[in-house]
C-alpha positions in Angstrom: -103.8 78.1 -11.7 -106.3 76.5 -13.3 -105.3 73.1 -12.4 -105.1 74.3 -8.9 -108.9 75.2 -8.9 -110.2 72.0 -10.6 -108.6 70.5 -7.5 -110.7 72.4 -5.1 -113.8 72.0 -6.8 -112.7 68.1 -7.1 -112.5 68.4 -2.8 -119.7 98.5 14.7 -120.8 100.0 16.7 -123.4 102.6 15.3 -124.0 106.0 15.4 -127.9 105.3 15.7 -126.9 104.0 19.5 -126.6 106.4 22.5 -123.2 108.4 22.6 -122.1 107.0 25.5 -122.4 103.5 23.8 -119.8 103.4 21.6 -116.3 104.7 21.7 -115.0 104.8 18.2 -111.3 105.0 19.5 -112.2 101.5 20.4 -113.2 100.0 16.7 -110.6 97.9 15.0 -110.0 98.9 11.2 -106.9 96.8 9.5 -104.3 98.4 7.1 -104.7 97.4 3.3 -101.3 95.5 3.8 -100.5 92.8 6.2 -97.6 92.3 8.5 -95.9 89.4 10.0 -96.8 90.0 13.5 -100.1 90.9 14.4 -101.8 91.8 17.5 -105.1 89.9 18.9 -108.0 93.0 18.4 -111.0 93.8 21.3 -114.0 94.4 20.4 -116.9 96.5 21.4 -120.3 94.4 21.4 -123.2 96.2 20.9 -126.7 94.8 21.4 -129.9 95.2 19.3 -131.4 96.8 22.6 -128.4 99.5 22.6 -126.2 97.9 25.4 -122.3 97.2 25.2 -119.9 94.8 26.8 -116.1 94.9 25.7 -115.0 91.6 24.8 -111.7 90.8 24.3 -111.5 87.6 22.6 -114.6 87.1 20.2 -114.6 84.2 18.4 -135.4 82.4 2.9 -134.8 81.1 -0.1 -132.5 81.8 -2.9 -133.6 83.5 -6.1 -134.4 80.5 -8.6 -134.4 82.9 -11.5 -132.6 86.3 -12.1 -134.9 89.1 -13.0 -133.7 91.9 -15.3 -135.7 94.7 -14.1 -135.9 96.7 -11.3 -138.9 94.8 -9.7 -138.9 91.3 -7.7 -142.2 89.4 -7.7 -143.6 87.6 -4.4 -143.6 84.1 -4.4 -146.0 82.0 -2.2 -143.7 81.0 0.4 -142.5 83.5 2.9 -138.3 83.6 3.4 -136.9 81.5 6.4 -137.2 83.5 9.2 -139.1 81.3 12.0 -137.0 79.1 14.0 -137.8 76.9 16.9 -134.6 76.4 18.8 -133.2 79.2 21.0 -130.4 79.5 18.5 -127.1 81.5 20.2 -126.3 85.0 20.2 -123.7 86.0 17.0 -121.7 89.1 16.2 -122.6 90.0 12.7 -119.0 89.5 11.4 -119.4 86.0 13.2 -123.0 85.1 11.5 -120.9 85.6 8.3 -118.3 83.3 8.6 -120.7 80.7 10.4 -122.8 81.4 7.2 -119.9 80.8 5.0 -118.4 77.9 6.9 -121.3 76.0 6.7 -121.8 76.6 2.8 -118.0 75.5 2.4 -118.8 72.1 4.5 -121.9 71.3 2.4 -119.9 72.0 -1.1 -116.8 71.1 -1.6 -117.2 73.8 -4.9 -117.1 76.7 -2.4 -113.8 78.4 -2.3 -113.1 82.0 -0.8 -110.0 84.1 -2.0 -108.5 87.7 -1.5 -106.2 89.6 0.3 -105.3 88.5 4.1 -108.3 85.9 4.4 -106.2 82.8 4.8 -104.3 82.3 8.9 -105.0 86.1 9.2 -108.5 85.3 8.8 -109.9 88.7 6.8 -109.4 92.0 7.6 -112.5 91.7 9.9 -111.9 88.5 10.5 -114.8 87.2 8.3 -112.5 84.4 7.4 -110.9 83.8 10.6 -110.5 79.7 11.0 -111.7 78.8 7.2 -108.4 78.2 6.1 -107.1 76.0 9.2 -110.4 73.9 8.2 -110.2 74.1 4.8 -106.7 74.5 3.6 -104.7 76.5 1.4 -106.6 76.2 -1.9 -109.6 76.9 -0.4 -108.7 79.8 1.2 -106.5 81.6 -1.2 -104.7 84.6 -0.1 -103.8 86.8 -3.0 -101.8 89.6 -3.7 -102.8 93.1 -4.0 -104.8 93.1 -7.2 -108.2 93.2 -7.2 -108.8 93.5 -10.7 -106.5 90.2 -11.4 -108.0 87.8 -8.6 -111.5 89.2 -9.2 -111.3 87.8 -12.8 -109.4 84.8 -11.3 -113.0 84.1 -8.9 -115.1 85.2 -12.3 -113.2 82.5 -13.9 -113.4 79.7 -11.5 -117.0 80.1 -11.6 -117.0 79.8 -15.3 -115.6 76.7 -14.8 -118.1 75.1 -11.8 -116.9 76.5 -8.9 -118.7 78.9 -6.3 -115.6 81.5 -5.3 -116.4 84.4 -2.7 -114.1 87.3 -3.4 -113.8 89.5 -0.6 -113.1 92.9 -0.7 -110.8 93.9 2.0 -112.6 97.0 1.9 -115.6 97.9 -0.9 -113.7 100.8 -2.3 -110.6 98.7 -3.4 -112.8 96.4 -5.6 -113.5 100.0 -8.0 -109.8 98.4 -9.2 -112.0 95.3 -10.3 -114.6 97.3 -12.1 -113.7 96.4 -15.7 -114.1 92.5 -14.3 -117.4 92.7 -12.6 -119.2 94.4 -15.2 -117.7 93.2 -18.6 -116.9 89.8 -17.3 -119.3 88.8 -14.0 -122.3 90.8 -15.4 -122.4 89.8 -18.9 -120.7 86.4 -19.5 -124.0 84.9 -19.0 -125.7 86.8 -22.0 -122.8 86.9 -24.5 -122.3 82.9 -24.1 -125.4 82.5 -25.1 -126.5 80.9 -21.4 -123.6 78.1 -21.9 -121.9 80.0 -18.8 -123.3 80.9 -15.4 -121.3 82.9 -13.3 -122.4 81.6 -9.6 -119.7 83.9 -7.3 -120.1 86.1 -4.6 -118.6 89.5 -4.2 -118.7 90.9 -0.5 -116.8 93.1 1.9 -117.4 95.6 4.1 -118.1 99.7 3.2 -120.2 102.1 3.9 -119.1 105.7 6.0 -117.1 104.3 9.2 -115.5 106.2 12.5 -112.8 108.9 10.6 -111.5 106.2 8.3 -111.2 108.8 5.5 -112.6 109.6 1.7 -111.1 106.3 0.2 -112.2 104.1 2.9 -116.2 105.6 3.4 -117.2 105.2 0.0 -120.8 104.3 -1.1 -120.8 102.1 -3.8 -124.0 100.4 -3.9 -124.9 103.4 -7.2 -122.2 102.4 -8.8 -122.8 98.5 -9.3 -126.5 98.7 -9.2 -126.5 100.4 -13.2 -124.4 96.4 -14.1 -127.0 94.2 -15.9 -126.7 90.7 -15.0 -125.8 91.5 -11.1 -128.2 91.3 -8.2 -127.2 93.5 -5.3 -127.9 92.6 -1.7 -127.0 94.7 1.8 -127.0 93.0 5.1 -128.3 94.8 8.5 -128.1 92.3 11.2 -126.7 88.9 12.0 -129.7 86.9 11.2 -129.6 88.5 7.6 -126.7 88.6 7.0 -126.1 85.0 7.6 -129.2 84.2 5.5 -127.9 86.5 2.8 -124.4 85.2 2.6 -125.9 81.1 2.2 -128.5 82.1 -0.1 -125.8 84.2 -2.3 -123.9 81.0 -2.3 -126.1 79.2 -3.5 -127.7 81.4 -6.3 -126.7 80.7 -9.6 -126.7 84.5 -10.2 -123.7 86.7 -9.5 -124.0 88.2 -6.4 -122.4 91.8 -4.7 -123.0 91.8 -0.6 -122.8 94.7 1.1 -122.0 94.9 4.5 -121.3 97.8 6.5 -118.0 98.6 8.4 -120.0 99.7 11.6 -122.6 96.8 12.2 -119.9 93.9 12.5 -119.9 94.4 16.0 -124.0 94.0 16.0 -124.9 91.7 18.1 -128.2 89.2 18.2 -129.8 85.8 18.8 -130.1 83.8 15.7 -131.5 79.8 15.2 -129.3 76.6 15.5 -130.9 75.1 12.8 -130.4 76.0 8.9 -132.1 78.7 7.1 -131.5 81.0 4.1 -133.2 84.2 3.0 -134.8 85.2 -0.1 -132.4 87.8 -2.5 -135.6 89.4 -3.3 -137.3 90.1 -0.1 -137.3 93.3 1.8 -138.0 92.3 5.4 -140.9 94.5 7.5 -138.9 96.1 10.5 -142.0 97.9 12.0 -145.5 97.9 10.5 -147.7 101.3 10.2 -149.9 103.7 9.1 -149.1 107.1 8.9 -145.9 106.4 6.3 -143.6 104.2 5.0 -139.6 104.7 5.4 -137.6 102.8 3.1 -134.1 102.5 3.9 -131.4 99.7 4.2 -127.8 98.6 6.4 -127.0 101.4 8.7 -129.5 103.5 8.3 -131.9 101.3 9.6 -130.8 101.8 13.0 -131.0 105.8 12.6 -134.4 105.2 11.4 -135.5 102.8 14.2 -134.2 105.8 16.7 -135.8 108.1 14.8 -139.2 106.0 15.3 -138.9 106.2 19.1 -139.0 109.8 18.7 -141.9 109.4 15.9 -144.2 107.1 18.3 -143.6 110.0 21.2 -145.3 112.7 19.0 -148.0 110.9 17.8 -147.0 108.8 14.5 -147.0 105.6 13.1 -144.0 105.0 10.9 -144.3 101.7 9.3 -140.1 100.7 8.4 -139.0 98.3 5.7 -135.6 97.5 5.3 -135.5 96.7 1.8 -132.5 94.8 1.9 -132.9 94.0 -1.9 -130.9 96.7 -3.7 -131.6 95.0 -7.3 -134.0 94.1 -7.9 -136.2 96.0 -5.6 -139.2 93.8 -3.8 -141.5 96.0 -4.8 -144.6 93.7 -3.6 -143.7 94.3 -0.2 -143.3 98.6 -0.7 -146.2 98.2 -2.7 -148.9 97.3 -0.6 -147.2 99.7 2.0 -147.0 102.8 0.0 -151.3 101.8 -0.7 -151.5 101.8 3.2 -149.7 104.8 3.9 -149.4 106.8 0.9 -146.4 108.4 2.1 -142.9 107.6 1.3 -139.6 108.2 3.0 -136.8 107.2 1.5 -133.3 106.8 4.0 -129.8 105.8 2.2 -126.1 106.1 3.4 -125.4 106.4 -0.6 -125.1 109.2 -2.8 -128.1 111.4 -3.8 -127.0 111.9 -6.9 -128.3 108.6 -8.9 -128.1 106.7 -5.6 -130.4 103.7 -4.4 -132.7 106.0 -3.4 -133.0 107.3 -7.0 -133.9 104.2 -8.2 -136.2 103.7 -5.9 -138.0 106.6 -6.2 -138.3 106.5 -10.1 -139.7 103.0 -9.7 -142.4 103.7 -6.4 -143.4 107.0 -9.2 -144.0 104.6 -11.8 -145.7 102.1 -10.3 -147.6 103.5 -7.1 -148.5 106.9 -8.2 -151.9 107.0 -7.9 -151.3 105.9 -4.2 -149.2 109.0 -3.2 -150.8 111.6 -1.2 -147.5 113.6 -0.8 -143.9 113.7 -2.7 -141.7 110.9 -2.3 -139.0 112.7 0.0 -135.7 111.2 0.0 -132.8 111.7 2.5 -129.3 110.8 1.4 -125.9 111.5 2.2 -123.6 114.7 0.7 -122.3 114.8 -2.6 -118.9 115.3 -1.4 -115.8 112.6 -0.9 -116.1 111.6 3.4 -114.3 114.0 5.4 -111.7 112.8 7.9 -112.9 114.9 10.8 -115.4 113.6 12.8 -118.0 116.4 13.2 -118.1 117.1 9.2 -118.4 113.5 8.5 -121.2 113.2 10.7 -122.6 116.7 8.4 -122.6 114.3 5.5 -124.6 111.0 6.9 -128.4 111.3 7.4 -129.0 111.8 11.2 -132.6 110.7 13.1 -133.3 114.3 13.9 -133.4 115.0 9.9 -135.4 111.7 9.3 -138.2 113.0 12.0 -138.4 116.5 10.6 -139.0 114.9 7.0 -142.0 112.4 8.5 -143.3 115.7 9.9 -143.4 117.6 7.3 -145.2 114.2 5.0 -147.9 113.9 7.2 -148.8 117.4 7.5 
């Protein structure tokens, strides 16, 4: 096996959206195990203004140095985000695997393995084409075993390559926890700096449509306590093609999250190359009245939540901080000194969640600032229910983000 990769490094639909935008019925979620014959999926495409169109055959900078606390310095240049071409309009799923194609072309080091991303092409089709392009060893389809092809990518880097492992769904890589923290967090430190550990860890998670406990699981807490790891969550296709090339690149190892129900996103992002920065939250809407931190999904219920916000009378400046570790505490810093009011909004756990984190780091840092308590909204303490209407119970909805900006800025 070995041998085999030498020779390759030698070569959603959201519930923010209007009900009547989104059937969930319609959203395509793959088994775990793959059959023989499979059937071509449709898609619901929903656009950044709320729209949908059923389509049926869809087709910055990187961190130069890895910080071990919780807080990301500013550099002097701003992440790539201006473009001058029109650029065309992407699927989030599809500014992934554009991302990650064009990574693969430019080094011959970049591999991708896991289960079903060869000729299936990924369970959401992330992978879909690669290995026709790219070939076999390149594309490695593995059997079921997280924890044993996780170490297999931990390994590869070890020895110069740049694997992504993909997670057919963030859950199933709790199998590979022993690898990602013993081995992918730490190999760096115990070698003494002879080993870096340049691989990517991605896949999709996050509370979908009624997929059950096991397959809504929140696991940004869990990784984000691993020293050595930075942790990253996309929110839209520009991002999350910026985020996928820049983790590539980094010479850190790297978790991306990306959420089940924003592959379908749609948007208009630039022809020409770009990357964004691992340490950068990105400014969604500037304000004054307060500041609403919050990341993937919930960025959407937020943004709804704002409509409603500017109607009454407030001026909700949102930062989607992108960021998980380390936290870009530059950019929520001179917010929280604008606004001195802080809403937190997470999909993850309350219990020593993100928004945890980010709390105890905003109260040591920008206390002085505060003219109210940091609220934070996060989901239930409880394992997903199945059932639609409880699961909704368990997600932060924009009605609950509104009251809580009320009651900041009374």
């Amino acid at each position: 096996m070995a041998a085999i990769f030498q020779g390759v490094g030698a070569a959603a639909a959201l519930s923010s959206l209007p009900s009547n935008s989104f059937d969930s019925k319609n959203f395509l979620f793959s088994p775990r195990r793959s059959f023989s014959v499979r059937k071509a999926p449709s898609f619901v495409v929903v656009r950044s203004d709320g729209t949908m169109n059923l389509d049926l055959n869809p087709k910055g900078r990187r961190a130069q140095q890895f910080i071990a606390n919780a807080v990301a310095t500013k550099e002097d240049s701003s992440a790539a985000s201006s473009f001058s071409k029109p650029g065309n309009e992407l699927l989030l799923f599809e500014a992934l695997r554009e991302g990650l194609e064009e990574e693969m072309e430019r080094d011959p080091r970049v591999c991708v393995m896991g289960e079903d991303v060869g000729h299936y092409g990924g369970s959401y089709k992330v992978t879909k084409g690669l290995a026709t392009k790219f070939g076999d060893l390149r594309v490695l389809d593995t059997p079921i075993a997280e924890n044993s092809f996780t170490g297999m990518g931990i390994g590869a880097a070890m020895t110069g390559l740049r694997p992504v492992v993909e997670g057919m769904n963030m859950g199933f890589l709790l199998l590979a926890f022993n690898q990602i923290s013993n081995n992918c967090g730490m190999l760096h430190y115990t070698s003494g700096g002879q080993f870096t550990i340049p691989i990517v860890i991605r896949g999709p998670g996050g509370v979908g449509r009624q997929l059950g406990a096991e397959h809504s699981q929140r696991l940004e807490s869990y990784f984000q306590s691993i020293p050595g790891i930075q942790m990253v969550a996309c929110s839209t296709p520009y991002n999350a093609k910026g985020l996928m090339k820049a983790a590539i690149r980094s010479e850190n190892p790297v978790i991306l999250f990306e959420h089940v129900l924003l592959y379908n996103l749609k948007e208009r992002i630039p022809d020409e190359d770009y990357i964004c920065n691992l340490e950068e939250a990105e400014m969604v809407r500037p304000g004054e009245h307060v500041t609403i931190l919050t990341y993937s999904r919930m960025r959407y219920h937020v943004m709804q939540a704002a409509k409603t916000l500017v109607n009454k009378g407030y001026d909700p400046e949102v930062i989607d901080i992108r960021s998980l570790k380390p936290f870009d505490l530059y950019t929520i810093g001179n917010s929280v000194k604008k606004t001195h009011r802080v809403l937190i909004v997470e999909e993850c756990m309350r219990t020593g969640g993100i928004g945890a984190s980010l709390t105890a780091a905003i109260t040591e840092n920008f206390h002085d600032y505060l003219d109210a308590p940091i609220i934070c909204l996060s989901s239930q303490d409880v394992p997903t229910p199945y059932a639609g209407t409880l699961e909704e119970w368990t997600v932060v909805q924009p009605a609950q983000i509104v009251a809580a900006v009320e009651q900041l800025c009374q």
